[in-house]
VEXDREN-2710 file (C-alpha; in Angstrom, 1 decimal):
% VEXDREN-2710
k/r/px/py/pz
1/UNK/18.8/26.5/-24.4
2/UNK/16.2/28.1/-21.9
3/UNK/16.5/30.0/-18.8
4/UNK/14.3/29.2/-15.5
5/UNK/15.5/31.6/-12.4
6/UNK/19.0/31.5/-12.3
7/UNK/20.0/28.1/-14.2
8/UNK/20.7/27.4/-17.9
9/UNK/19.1/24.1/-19.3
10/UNK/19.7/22.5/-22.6
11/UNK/17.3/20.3/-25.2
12/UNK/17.5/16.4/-23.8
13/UNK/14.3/14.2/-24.8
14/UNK/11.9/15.3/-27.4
15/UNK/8.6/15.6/-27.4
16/UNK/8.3/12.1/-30.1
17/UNK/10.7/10.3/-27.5
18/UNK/8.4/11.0/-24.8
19/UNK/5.3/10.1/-26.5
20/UNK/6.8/6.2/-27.8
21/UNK/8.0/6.0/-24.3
22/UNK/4.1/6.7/-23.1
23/UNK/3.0/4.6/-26.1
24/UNK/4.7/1.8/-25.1
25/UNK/3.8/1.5/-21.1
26/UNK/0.2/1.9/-22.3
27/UNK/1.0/-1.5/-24.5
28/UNK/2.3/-3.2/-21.9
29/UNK/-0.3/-1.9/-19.3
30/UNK/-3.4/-3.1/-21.6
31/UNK/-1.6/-6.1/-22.1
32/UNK/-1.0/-7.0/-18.4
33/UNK/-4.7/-6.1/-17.4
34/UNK/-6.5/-6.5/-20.5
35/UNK/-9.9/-8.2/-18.6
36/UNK/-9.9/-5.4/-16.0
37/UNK/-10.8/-1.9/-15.3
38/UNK/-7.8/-0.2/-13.6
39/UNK/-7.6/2.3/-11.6
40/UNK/-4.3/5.1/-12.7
41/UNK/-3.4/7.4/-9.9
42/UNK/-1.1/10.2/-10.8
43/UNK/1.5/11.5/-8.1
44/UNK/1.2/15.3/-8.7
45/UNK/2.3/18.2/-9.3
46/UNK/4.5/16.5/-11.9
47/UNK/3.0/13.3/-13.1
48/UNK/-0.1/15.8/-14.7
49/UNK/1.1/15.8/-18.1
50/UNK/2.1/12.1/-18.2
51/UNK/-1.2/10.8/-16.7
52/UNK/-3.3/12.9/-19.5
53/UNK/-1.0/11.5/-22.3
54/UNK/-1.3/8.1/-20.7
55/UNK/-5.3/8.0/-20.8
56/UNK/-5.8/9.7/-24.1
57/UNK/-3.5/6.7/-25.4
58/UNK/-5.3/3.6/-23.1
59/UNK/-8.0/2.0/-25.4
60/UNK/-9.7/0.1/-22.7
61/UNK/-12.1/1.3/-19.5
62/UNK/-10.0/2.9/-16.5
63/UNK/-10.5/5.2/-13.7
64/UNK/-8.1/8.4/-13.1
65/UNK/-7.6/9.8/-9.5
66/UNK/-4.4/11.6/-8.3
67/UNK/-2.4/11.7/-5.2
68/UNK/-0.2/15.0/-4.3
69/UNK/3.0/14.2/-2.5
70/UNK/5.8/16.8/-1.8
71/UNK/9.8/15.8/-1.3
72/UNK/11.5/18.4/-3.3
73/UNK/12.4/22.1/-2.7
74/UNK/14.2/23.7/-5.5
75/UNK/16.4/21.1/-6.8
76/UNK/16.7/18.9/-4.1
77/UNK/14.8/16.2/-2.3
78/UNK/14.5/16.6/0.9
79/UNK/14.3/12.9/1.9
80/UNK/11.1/13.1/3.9
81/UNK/8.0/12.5/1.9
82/UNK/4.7/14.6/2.9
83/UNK/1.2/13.3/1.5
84/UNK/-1.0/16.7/1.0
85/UNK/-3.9/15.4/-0.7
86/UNK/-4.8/11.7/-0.5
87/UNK/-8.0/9.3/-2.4
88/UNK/-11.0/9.6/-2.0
89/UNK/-11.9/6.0/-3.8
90/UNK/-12.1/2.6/-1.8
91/UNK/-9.6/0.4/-3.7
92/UNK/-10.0/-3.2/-1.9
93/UNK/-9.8/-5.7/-4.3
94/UNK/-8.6/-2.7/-7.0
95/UNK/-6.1/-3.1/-10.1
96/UNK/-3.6/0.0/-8.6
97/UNK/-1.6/1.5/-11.0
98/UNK/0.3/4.4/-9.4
99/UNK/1.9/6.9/-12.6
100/UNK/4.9/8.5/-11.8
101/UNK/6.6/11.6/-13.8
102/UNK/10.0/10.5/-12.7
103/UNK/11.7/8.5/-10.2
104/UNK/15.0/9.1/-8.6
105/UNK/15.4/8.8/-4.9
106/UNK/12.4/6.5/-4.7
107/UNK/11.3/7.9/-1.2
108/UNK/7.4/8.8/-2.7
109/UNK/7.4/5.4/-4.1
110/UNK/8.0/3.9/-0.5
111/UNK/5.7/6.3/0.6
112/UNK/3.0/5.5/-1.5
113/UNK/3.1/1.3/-1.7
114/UNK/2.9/1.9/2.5
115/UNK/-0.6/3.8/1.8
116/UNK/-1.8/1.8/-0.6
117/UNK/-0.8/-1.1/1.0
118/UNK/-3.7/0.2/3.6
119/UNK/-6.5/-0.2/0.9
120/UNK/-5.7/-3.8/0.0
121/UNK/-5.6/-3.6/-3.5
122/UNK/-5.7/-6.3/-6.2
123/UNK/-2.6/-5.6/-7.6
124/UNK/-0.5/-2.4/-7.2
125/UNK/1.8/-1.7/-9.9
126/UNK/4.0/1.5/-10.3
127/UNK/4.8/2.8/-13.7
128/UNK/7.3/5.9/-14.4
129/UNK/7.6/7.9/-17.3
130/UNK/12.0/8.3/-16.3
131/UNK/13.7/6.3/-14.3
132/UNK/17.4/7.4/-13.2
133/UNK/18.9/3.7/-12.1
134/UNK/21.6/5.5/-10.1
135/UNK/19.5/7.2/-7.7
136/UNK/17.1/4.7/-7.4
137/UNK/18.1/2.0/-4.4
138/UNK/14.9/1.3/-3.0
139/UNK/13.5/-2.7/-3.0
140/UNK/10.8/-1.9/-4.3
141/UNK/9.8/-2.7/-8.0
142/UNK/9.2/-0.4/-10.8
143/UNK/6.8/-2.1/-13.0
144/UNK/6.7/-0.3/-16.2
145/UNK/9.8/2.2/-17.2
146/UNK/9.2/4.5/-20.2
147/UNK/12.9/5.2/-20.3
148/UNK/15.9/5.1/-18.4
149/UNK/18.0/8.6/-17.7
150/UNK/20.9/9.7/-16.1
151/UNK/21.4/11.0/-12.9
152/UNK/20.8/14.8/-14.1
153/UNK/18.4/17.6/-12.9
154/UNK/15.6/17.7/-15.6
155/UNK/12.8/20.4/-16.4
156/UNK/9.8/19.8/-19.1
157/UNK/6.9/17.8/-19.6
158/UNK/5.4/18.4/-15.9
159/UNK/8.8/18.5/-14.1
160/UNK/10.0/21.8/-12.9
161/UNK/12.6/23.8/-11.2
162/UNK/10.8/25.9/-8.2
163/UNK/7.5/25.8/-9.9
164/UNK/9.1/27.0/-14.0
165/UNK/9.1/24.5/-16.9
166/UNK/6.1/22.3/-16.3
167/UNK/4.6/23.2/-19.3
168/UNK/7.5/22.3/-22.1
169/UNK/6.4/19.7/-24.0
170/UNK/9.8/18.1/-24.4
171/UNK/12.3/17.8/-21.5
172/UNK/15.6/20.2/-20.9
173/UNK/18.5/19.3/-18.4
174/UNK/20.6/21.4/-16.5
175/UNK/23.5/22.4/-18.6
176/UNK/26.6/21.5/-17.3
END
């Protein structure tokens, strides 16, 4: 068990679970756009740690940029999506593939297809590292899903609780 502030969180996904999970978007990933040169975008703060697994892992030529997006304050969303820092790439005609640390509400990943939408991609794809299915109502389509999770507050592995815990290797959830 760990402490961050004032809440207790307990041992969920090790850090071997995380990396298969990594392992086997990248499969699917090089598989899907083996002729091409894509270009990953991480959403940070949280997708950091994710997006540097992911590369170190992809065998093939790709470009990295990131995005920053904010919805959360401590441990809730606050269902209005803010983009802070934005690309700086022209991605007409682009393989897009946005990777996410985690999605729940979905409102970034509504968000984001509207921008990108903008720069006429190729193809835009989103892939997640955790997906919690009973949050996530939005229409539109997660492409590649390390792993499915319930609906719990998580810290570890880039995710954090006001600003503590992005630097676990494995991921804790709030203890009940």
């Amino acid at each position: 068990m760990i402490q961050l502030h004032d809440k207790e969180f307990v041992p969920f996904i090790s850090a071997e679970e995380i990396d298969f999970a990594i392992k086997k978007m990248v499969d699917q990933i090089e598989d899907d756009f083996a002729d091409e040169i894509p270009v990953f975008v991480g959403v940070l703060n949280g997708s950091f740690m994710v997006v540097s697994d992911f590369v170190k892992k992809y065998s093939k030529p790709c470009e990295v940029s990131f995005v920053k997006m904010a919805s959360y304050e401590g441990m809730s969303s606050t269902n209005e999506v803010k983009q802070l820092i934005g690309l700086n790439q022209d991605l007409t005609g682009r393989t897009v593939v946005v990777i996410e640390d985690i999605i729940d509400t979905g409102h970034t990943i509504v968000e984001l297809k509207a921008l990108f939408k903008q720069q006429n991609p190729k193809h835009f794809k989103i892939a997640t590292l955790f997906l919690k299915p009973e949050a996530y109502k939005k229409d539109v389509k997660i492409d590649y899903i390390g792993m499915q999770i319930p609906n719990k507050f998580i810290v570890g592995f880039g995710l954090d609780y006001d600003g503590l815990g992005r630097n676990l290797p494995e991921v804790y959830q709030l203890k009940d």
